[in-house]
N, C-alpha and C positions, 0 to 999 in steps of 0.2 A: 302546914298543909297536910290535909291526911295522906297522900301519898307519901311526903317526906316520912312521916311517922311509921307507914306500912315498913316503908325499909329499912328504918330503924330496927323495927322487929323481924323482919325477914333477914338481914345481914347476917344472923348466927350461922343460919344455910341448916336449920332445925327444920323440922314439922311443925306447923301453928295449924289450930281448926278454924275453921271461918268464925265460929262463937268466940274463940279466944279473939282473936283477931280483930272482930267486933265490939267485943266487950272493952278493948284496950283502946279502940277510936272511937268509942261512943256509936258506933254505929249500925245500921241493918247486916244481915250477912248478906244481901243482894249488894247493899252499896260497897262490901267487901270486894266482891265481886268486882265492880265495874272500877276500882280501884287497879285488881293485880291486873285487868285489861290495860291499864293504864300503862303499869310497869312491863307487861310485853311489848310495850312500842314502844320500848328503850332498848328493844333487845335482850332484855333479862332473860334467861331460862328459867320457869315457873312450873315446875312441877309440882301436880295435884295426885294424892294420894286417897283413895274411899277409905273413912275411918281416923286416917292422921292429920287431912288437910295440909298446907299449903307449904312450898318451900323456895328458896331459890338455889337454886343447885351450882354448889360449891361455897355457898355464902359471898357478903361482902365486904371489905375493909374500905368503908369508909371513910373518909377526909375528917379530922377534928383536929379543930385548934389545940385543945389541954391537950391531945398525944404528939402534935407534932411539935409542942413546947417543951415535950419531957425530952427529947433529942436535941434541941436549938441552942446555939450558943448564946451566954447571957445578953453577948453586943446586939444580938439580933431581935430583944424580945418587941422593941417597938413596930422593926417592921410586922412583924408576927400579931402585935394587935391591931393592928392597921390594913390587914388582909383581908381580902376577901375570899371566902370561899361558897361556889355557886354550884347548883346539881347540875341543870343543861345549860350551855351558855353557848352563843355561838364560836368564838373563838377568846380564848384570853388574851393575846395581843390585840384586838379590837376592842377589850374592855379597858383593855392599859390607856387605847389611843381615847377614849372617851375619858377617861381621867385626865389624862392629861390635859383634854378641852378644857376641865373645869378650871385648870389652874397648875401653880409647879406640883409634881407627883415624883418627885425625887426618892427613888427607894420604895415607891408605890409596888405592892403584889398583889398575886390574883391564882388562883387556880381552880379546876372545875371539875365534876364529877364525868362531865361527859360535855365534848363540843361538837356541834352539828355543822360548821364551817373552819373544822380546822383545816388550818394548809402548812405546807412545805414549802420549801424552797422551790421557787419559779410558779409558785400558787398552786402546785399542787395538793391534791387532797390527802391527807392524815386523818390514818383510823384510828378513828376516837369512841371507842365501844365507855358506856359508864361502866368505872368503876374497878375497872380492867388497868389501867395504866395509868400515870400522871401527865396533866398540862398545866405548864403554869409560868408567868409570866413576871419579870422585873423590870422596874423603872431604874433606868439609871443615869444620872445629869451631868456632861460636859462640856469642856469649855471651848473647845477648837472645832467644833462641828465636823463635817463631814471626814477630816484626820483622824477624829477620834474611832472610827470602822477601822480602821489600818491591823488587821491581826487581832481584833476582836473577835471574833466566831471561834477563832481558835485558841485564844486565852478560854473562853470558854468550855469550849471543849477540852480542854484541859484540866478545869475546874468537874466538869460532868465527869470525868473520868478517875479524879480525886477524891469523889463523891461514891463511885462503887467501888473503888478501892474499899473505901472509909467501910464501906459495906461486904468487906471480901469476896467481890464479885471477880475473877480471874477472865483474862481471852477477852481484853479490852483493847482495841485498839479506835483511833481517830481515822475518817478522810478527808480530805481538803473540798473543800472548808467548813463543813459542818455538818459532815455524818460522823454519830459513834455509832462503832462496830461494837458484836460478841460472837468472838467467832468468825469474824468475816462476815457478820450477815446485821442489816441494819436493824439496830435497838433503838437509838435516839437522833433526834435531830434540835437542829439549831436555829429560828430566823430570826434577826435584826432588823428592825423597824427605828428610822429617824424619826422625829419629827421636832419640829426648829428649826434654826439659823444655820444652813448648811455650811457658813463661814463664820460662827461663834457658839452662842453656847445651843445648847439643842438636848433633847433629850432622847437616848437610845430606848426600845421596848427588847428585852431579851426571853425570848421566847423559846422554851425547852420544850419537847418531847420525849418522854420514855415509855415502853412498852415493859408491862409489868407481867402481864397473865391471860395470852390471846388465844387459851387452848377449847375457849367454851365461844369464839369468837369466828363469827366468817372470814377470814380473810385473805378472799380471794380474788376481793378489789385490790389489794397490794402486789404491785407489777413486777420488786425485786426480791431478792431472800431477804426474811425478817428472822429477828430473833428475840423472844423475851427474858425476863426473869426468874419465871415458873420454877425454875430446876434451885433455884437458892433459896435461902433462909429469907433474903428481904425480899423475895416478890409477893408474899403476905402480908407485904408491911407498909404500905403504900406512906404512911403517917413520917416512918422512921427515916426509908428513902429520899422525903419530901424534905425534910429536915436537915439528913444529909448534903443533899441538892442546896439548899439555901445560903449552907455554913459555907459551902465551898464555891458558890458565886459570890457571897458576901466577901470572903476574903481576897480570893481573883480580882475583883475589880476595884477592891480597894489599893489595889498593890496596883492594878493596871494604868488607875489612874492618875499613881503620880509616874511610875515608870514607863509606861505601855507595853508590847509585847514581848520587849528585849526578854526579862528574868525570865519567860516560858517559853520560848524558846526549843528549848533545846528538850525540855522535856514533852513539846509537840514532835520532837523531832525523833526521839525514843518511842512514841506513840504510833507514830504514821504508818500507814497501815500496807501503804505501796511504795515507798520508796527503795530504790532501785531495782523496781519491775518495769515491765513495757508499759506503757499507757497509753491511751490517746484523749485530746482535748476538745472540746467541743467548741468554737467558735461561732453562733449563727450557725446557718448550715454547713458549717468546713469544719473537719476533723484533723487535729495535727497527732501526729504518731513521735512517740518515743518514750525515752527513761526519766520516770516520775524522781528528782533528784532533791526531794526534800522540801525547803520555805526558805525566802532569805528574810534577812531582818525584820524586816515591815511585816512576813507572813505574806507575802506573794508568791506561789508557784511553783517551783524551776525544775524544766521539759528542758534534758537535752537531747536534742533534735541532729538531725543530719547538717543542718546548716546553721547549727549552736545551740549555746543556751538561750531559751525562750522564761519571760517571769511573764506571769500572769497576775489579773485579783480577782476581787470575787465578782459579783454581777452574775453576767449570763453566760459564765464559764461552765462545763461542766465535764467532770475527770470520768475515764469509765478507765478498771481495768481490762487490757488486750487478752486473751485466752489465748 
């Protein structure tokens, strides 16, 4: 599509003239034109210069397979050509769940330049600016159905945190159950999607979120403190992080599934971002007060409370810290 091609050439974050530009899509400089219209209702910033012509300011690192192959570990190369990678898409765990229609998607991926119905945890909305940050989505098949959740969000988030390790990213921490922290302030998130046999084999959709580079980005639809990558070496590097991400849910889950969450444990537990601070829980409308005292085995909760220890799962839990 000539649009893909525009931003192929526009990604350096150069000056192009409308005639370069046109010369390189075969096309008028009016249809040039009616193009970069295209790419400001993605939200690009499109600065036009008299004389130097067009730009998109800051450039973009986009998505490719050969670079995110130069980072993947050899086990991985088949999921890696078996991937899909999409410019707008509405969400990648929706693209997962339509794979999966077709048939087993075991180890199936997906990730997108930009989604226009991403969600978060309890459906909420995740900003998903193109080109700004990663989405991407893993198939993964088990055998015990609705048991195999048990401390899953958090082996992953484990794995996500292994991942910017791998990336020297520093002032990582996890929240129960599936926010990563930088700095205390939300970078990524986590949602798990079944679908199958909720009492045998089934397949989970693992659905990541990271914030890469929201500095050319509105976002002031975002309710809590966020944080990106901007300030490091990999958040110009969407390919290499993506990569990183992969190595480190591929190996997670390969261990998880014949162990579960016991091996990680402990280093969710080095992770955790509140434990033994005040908290309160959110139940429905009822809020329980007290001290966030870590996860027990399974990866449930434990609130201890004025009238004990409380363990919790995931669902429609939700932790806030007390100020």
């Amino acid at each position: 599509m000539a649009s893909e091609q525009l931003l192929s050439v526009l990604a350096d974050g150069e000056f192009h003239s409308g005639e370069e530009l046109g010369g390189l899509l075969g096309v008028s400089r009016a249809a040039v034109w009616k193009q970069l219209q295209k790419l400001e209702e993605l939200s690009l910033s499109i600065e036009a210069q008299k004389g130097r012509g067009y730009r998109v300011v800051g450039g973009l690192d986009l998505l490719s397979r050969e670079l995110i192959a130069q980072h993947t570990d050899q086990a991985l190369q088949a999921i890696l050509e078996g991937m899909d990678i999409f410019g707008v898409l509405d969400s990648t765990n929706l693209q997962a769940a339509k794979r999966i229609a077709m048939g087993p998607a075991h180890q199936y991926c997906c990730t997108a330049e930009q989604q226009t119905a991403g969600r978060g945890r309890r459906g909420r909305q995740w900003l998903s600016p193109f080109g700004r940050s990663l989405y991407c989505s893993l198939v993964w098949e088990f055998s015990n159905g609705a048991a195999a959740l048990e401390g899953l969000s958090l082996c992953i988030g484990v794995a996500v945190a292994n991942a910017l390790s791998e990336a020297d990213v520093d002032g990582i921490s996890l929240k129960w159950p599936n926010d990563v922290l930088l700095d205390g302030k939300k970078l990524g998130g986590i949602l798990l999607e079944m679908q199958g046999d909720p009492a045998g084999v089934c397949q989970v959709i693992i659905g990541v979120g990271l914030n890469m580079q929201l500095q050319e980005v509105d976002s002031t639809v975002v309710t809590q403190p966020w944080a990106d990558l901007s300030a490091y070496p990999i958040g110009s590097d969407r390919n290499r992080m993506l990569a990183l991400l992969l190595n480190a849910l591929f190996a997670a889950l390969t261990q998880y599934s014949r162990q579960g969450f016991s091996p990680f444990r402990d280093q969710w537990l080095a992770l955790d971002a509140f434990r033994g601070q005040s908290v309160k829980v959110q139940l429905g409308e009822e809020w329980l007060f007290g001290t966030e005292d870590g996860v027990n085995p399974d990866g449930g909760l434990r609130l201890i409370t004025d009238s004990g220890v409380r363990v919790f799962h995931g669902g429609e839990v939700s932790l806030r810290e007390v100020c």
